[in-house]
C-alpha positions in Angstrom: 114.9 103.4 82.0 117.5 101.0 80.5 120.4 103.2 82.2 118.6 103.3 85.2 118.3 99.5 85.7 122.0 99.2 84.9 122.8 101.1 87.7 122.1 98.2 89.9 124.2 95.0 89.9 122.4 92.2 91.6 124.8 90.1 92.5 126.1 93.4 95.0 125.9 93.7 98.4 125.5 97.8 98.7 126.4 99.4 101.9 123.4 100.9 103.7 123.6 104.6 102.5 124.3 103.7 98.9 121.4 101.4 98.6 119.0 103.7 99.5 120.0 106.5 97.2 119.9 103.9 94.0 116.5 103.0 95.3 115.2 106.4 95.7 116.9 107.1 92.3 115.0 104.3 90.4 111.6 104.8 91.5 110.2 106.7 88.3 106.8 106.3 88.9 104.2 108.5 88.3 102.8 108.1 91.6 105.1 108.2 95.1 106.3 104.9 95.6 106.6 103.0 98.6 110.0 102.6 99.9 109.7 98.6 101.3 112.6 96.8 103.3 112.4 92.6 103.4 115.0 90.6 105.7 115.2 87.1 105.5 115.3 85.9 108.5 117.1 82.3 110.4 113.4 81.3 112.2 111.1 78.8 111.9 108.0 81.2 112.3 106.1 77.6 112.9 108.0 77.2 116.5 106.3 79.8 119.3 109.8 80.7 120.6 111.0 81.7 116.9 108.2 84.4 116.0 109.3 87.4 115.0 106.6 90.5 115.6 106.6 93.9 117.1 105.8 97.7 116.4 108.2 100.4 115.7 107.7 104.0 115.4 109.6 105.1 112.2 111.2 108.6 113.2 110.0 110.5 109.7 106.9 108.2 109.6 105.8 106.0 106.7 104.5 108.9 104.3 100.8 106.4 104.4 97.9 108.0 105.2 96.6 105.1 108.2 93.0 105.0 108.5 92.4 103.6 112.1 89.1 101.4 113.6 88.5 101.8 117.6 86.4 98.9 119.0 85.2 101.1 122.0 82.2 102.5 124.1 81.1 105.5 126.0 83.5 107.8 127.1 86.2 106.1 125.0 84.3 105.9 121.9 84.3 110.1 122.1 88.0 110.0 123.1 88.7 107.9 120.1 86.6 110.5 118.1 88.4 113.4 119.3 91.8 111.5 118.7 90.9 111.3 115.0 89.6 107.5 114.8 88.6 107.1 111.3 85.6 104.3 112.2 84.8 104.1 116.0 81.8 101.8 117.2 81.3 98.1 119.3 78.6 95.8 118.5 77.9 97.7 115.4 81.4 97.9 114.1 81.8 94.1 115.3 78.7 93.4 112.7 80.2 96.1 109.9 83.3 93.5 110.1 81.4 90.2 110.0 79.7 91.6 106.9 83.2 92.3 104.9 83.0 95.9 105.3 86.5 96.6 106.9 86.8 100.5 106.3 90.3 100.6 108.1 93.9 99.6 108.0 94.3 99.2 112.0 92.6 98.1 114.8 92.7 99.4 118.2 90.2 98.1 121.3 89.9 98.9 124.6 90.0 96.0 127.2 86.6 95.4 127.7 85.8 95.2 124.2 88.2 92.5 123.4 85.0 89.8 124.1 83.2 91.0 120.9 86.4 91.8 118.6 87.5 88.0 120.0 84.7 86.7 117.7 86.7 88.4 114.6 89.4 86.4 115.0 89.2 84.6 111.9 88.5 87.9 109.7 91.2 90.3 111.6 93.4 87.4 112.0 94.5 86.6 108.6 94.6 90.4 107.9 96.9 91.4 110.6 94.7 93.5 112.5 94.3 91.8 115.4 94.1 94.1 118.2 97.0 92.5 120.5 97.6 94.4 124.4 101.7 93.4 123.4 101.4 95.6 120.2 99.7 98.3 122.1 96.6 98.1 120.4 94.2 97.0 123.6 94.8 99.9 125.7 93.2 102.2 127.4 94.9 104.9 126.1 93.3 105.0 122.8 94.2 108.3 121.8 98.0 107.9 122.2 97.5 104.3 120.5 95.8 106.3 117.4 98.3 109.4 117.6 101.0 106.1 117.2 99.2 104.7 114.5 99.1 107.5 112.4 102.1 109.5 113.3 104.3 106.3 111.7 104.1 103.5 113.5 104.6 100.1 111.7 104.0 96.7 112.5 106.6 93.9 111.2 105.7 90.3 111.6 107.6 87.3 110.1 105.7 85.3 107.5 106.1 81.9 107.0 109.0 81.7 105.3 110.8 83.7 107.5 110.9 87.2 105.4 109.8 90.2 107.6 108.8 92.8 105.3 107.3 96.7 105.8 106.9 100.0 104.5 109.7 102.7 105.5 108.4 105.8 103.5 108.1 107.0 100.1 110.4 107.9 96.9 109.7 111.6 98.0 111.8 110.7 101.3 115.1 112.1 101.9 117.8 109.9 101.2 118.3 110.9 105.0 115.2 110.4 106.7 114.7 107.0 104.6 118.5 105.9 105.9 116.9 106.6 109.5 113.4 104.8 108.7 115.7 101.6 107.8 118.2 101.4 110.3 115.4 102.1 112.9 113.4 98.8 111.5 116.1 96.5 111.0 117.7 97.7 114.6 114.5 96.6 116.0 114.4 93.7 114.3 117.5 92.8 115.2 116.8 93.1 119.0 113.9 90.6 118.5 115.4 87.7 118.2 114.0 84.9 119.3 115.6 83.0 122.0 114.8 80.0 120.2 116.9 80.5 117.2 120.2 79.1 116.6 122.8 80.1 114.0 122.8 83.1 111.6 119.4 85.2 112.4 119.4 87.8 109.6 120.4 86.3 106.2 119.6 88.9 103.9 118.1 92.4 104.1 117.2 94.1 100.7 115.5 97.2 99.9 113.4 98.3 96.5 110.3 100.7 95.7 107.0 99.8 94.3 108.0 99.6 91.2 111.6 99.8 90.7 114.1 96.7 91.2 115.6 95.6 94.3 118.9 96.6 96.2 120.5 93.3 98.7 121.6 95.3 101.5 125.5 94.8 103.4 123.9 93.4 106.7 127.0 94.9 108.6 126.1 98.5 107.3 123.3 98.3 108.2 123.6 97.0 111.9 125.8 99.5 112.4 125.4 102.7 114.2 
């Protein structure tokens, strides 16, 4: 493990490609470790015109198995059934939430729900499942918003301090497909910037597993096409 560690020097800025493969190399786990990128980000996430947030479909997906709630009634409460919602339901599911039992990852409601899941605010809120018609999760196309959800779709949000952080697949990745999932994340990152920010946007960009040590990033690699 020692040897493994030393393969890393901190105070390096890999290029893209390299960074990944000592990554994927130093997760030794006995399970299949998440594969997480973290850019540190020039915004003030406090200012409306500096927040950072958006969803990306990763091209080899995330390697997470999504388990996906549909606020919905009727006719859209079957679709969502047939689409493979894992927990599907309105005033009921609204109730399951207000209780603590929150038997999904992701939260999808149709327009005329959004009344009832308004009221969750304060439990969905803080949890990042929110259902929000900008991130394509109030629609009435709930089957394509599920298919999205589970196929690899990930969410990024800058936190407080201004670090945007998210899954990009797992140890078991190709070195290729996880050099796709990354440039695909941080190019879409990249494109969000804020109008409101002034100066150097992305600071740092590093890359490490679940349990394995970090890799900082060459933010010009990995910008580049």
């Amino acid at each position: 493990m020692g040897i493994a560690l030393g393969s890393i020097d901190k105070s390096k800025e890999y290029e893209i490609a390299a960074g990944v493969k000592l990554v994927k190399e130093n997760a030794k786990a006995q399970f299949d470790e998440t594969i997480e990128l973290s850019m540190n980000l020039g915004v003030d996430p406090r200012h409306a015109d500096q927040n950072v947030r958006g969803v990306i479909d990763l091209p080899n997906g995330t390697g997470k198995s999504i388990r996906v709630g549909v606020f919905a009634k009727g006719d859209k409460a079957e679709e969502a059934i047939n689409a493979g919602a894992d927990v599907v339901g309105a005033d009921d599911l609204a109730d399951e939430v207000q209780k603590g039992k929150i038997n999904f990852d992701r939260c999808i409601a149709t327009p005329d729900m959004m009344p009832v899941v308004g009221k969750l605010g304060k439990i969905l809120g803080p949890r990042g499942m929110m259902p929000n018609p900008k991130l394509g999760s109030v629609t009435q196309d709930v089957s394509a918003a599920i298919k999205s959800a589970k196929g690899g779709q990930v969410e990024y949000r800058v936190e407080k301090a201004g670090i945007v952080h998210a899954g990009v697949g797992k140890a078991s990745f190709s070195e290729e497909a996880l050099l796709e999932n990354v440039r695909t994340l941080v190019d879409a990152v990249n494109k969000a910037r804020p109008s409101g920010v002034k100066g150097t946007y992305i600071k740092r960009i590093s890359l490490s597993s679940t349990m394995g040590p970090g890799v900082v990033l060459d933010i010009s690699s990995a910008l580049a096409e």
